[in-house]
C-alpha positions as a Markdown table, in Angstrom:
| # | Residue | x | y | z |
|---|---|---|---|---|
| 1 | Unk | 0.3 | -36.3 | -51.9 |
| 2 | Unk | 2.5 | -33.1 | -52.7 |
| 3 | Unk | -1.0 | -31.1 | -52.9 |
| 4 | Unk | -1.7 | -32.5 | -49.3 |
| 5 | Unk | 1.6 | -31.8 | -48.1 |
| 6 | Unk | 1.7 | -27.9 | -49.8 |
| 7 | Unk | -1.7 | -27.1 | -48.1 |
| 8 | Unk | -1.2 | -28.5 | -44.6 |
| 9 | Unk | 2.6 | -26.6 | -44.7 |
| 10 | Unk | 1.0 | -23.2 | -45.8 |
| 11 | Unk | -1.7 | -23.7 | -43.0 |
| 12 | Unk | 0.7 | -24.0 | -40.3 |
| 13 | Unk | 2.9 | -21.6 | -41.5 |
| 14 | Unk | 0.1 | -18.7 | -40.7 |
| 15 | Unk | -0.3 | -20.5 | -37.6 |
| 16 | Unk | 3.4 | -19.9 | -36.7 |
| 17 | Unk | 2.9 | -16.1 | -38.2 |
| 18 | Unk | -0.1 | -15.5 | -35.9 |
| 19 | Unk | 1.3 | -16.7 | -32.6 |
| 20 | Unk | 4.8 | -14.9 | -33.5 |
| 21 | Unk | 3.2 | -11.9 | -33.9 |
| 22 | Unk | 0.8 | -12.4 | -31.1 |
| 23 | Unk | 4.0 | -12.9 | -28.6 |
| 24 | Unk | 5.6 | -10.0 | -30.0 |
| 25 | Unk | 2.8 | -7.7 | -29.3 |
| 26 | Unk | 2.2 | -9.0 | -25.9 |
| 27 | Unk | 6.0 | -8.7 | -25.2 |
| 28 | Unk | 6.0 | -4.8 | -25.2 |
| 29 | Unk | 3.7 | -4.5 | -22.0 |
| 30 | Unk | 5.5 | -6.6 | -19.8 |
| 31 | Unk | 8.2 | -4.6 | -17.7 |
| 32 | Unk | 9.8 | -5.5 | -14.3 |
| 33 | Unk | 8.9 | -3.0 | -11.6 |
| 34 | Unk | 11.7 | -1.1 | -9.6 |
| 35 | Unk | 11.9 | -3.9 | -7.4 |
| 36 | Unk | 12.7 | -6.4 | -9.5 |
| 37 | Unk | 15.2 | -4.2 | -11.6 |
| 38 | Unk | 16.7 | -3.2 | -8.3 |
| 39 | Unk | 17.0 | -7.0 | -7.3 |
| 40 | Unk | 18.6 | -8.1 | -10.5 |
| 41 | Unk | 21.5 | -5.5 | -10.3 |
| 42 | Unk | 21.4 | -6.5 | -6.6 |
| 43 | Unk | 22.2 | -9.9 | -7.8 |
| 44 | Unk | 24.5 | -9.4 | -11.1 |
| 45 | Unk | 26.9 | -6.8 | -8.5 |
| 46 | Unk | 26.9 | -9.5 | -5.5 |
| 47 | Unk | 27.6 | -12.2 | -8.0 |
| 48 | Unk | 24.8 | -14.5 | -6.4 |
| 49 | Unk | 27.2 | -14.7 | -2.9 |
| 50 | Unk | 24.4 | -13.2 | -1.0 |
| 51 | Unk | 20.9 | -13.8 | -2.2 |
| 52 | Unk | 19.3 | -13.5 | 1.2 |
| 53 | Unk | 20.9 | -9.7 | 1.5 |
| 54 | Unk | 18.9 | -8.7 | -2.4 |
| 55 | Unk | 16.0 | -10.8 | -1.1 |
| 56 | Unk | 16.0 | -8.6 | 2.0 |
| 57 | Unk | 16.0 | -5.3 | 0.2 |
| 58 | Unk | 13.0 | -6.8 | -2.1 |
| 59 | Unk | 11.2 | -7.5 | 0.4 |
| 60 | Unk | 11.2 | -3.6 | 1.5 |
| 61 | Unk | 10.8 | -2.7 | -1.6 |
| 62 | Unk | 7.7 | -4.3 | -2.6 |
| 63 | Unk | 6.8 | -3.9 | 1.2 |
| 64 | Unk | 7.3 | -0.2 | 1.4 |
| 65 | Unk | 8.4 | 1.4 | -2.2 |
| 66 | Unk | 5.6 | -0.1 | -4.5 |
């Protein structure tokens, strides 16, 4: 039963490994572009009062920047 038990917990356990280290690998590519940098200070400054005003500059940005 133990045996069973000790197995089945040491094959999940490289499971866990494999798909931690898989996500941590695949995290270092992703990166926001300008635009959505720009529209996330946009946001954090305005305090979310005025989303359609961010939304507005990026939509030019993607638009005309990018």
């Amino acid at each position: 039963m133990f045996e069973k038990i000790r197995v089945s917990g040491k094959k999940s356990a490289l499971l866990m490994i494999a798909v931690a280290l898989f996500m941590a690998f695949g995290g270092f590519c992703l990166h926001a572009g300008p635009c959505e940098d720009g529209l996330a200070r946009c946001m954090a400054e305005m305090g979310w009062t005025s989303p359609l005003y961010c939304g507005v500059g990026w939509v030019f940005c993607k638009k005309y920047i990018e």
